[in-house]
N, C-alpha and C positions, 0 to 999 in steps of 0.2 A: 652298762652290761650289754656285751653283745649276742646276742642268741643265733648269729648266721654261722658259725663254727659246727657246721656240721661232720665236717671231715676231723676232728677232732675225739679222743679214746673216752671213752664210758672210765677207765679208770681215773681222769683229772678230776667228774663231778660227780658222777652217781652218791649219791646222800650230804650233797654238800649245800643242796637247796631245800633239806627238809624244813619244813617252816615248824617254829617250836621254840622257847627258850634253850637258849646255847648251854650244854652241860658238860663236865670233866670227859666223859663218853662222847660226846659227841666231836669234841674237837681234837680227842685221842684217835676217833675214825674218820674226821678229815685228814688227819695228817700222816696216816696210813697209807690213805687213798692219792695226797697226794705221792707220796714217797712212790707208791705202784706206780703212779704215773711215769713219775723220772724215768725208774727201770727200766717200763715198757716202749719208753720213746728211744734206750740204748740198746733196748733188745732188738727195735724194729730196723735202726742202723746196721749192726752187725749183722740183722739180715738180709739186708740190701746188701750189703759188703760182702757177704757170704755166698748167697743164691748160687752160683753158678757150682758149687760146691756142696750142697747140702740137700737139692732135687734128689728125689728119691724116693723110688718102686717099692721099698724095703719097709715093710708097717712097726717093723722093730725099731729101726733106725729112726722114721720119723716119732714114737711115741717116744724114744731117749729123748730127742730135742724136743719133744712136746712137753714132756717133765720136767727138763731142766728151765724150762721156762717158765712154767707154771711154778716153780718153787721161788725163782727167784724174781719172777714178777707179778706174781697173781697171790700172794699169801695173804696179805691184810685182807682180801677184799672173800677170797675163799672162808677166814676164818669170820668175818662179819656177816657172810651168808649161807655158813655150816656147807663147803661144795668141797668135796676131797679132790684126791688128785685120780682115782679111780673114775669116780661121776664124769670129772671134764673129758678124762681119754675115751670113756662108755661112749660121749657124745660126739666127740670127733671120727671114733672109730666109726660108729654107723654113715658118717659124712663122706669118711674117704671109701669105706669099703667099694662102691659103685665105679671112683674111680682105676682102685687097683683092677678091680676087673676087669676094668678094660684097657690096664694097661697103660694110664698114665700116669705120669711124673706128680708125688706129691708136694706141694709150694711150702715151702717155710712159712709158718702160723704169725702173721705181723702183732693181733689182736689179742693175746691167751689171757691177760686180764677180765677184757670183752669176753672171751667165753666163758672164763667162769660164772659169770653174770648170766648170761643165756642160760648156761646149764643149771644155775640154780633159779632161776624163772621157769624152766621146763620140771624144775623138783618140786615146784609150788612153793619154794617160799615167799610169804607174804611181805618179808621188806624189801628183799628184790626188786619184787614188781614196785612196791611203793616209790622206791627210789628210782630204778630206770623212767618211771612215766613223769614224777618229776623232772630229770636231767631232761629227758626227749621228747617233753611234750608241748613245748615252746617250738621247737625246729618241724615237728610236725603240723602240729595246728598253721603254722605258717608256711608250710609248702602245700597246705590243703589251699590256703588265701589264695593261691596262685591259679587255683581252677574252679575257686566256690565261691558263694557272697559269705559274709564273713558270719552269719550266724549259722548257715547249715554249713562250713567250714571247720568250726568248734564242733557240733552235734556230731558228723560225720567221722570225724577225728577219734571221740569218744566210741561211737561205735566198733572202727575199725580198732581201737585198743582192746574192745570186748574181743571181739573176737577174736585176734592174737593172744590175747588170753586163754582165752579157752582151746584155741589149737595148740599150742604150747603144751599145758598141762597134760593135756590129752594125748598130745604124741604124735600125732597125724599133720602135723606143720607148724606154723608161727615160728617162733625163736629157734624149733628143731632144724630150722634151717639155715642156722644163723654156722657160719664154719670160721669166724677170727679173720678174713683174709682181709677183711677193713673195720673202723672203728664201728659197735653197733648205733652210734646215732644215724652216721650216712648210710648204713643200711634198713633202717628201720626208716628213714623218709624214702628212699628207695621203692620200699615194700611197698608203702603208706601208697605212693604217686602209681607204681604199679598196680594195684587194687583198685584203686577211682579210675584207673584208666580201663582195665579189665570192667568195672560197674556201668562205665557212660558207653561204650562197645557194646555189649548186651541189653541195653535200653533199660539198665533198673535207675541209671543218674542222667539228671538232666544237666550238662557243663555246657553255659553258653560262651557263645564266641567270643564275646568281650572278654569276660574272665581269664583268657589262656593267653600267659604272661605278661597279667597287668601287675603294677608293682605291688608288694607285699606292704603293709600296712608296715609304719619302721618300731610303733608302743610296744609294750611285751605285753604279751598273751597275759602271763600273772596279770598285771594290770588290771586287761581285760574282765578277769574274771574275780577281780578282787571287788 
């Protein structure tokens, strides 16, 4: 199993590593999940294909292509974690509003799987989160390896999860920032590596110098903590 597939969509695995006896349910919602996946890897073509054609100032025009994607690539994964197609646009809408303001071009959504994900971790639902920090908590804990010793790399990891938690739910950041323009695992170690780096700048983390791009340990985390 490879866990360095960061640049890789929340819709291939989000709840496909739930640990558990395998049930009629469960492999009804892996194979949901992957089917999203396919979609969303046609939809992200046709947007590269497209771009140059479907930029646009017009909040009307991008919430059409926002719906039509969300219906035809985000539905198993919206009906698994109760997120309508209202919820997801609520949340994009507050994303783009800053930019229409000022008047820029909005990008074609690569991610809308991935956000319906975000937006229902920002609703509180509880399998959500359950399942996003399983799919993404392998690639994190292992991009902390890369600037911490490996036991406060897991604790630290754990922490910053808390607290994207709770900014999330809360509304005041976490996942509210998350806008589909790449898959949420590479943004969520993004986040993770900007955070430790913002902590060891203000002197709350101590990252020493050997640590900063020594190799990642290659076992999996599960492992680890099995």
């Amino acid at each position: 199993m490879n866990n360095d597939r960061h640049g890789e969509s929340c819709a291939r695995e989000v709840g496909a590593r739930v640990d558990g006896t395998a049930s009629d349910t469960r492999v009804a919602a892996n194979a949901a999940i992957s089917s999203g996946s396919r979609r969303q890897a046609a939809t992200r073509e046709r947007a590269r294909a497209d771009a140059e054609t479907t930029l646009t100032r017009d909040w009307n025009a991008y919430r059409r292509q926002l719906l039509r994607s969300f219906f035809h690539d985000a539905g198993p994964l919206a009906s698994r974690y109760r997120v309508g197609s209202d919820d997801v646009v609520a949340h994009a809408r507050a994303l783009c509003e800053p930019q229409l303001a000022r008047g820029n071009y909005l990008k074609p959504m690569a991610c809308v799987a991935d956000l319906a994900v975000a937006t229902a971790c920002c609703l509180g639902r509880a399998n959500a989160w359950n399942e996003l920090w399983i799919f993404a908590e392998p690639s994190m804990t292992r991009a902390a390896f890369s600037r911490l010793p490996e036991t406060l790399a897991l604790t630290w990891t754990r922490r910053y999860w808390s607290q994207l938690e709770r900014a999330s739910r809360g509304g005041t950041g976490g996942l509210v920032r998350y806008d589909g323009s790449r898959p949420v695992r590479l943004w969520l170690v993004e986040d993770l590596i900007g955070t430790l780096e913002a902590e060891r700048a203000a002197g709350r983390l101590l990252v020493r110098q050997e640590h900063i791009g020594r190799p990642i340990p290659l076992r999996l985390v599960g492992e680890q903590l099995a």
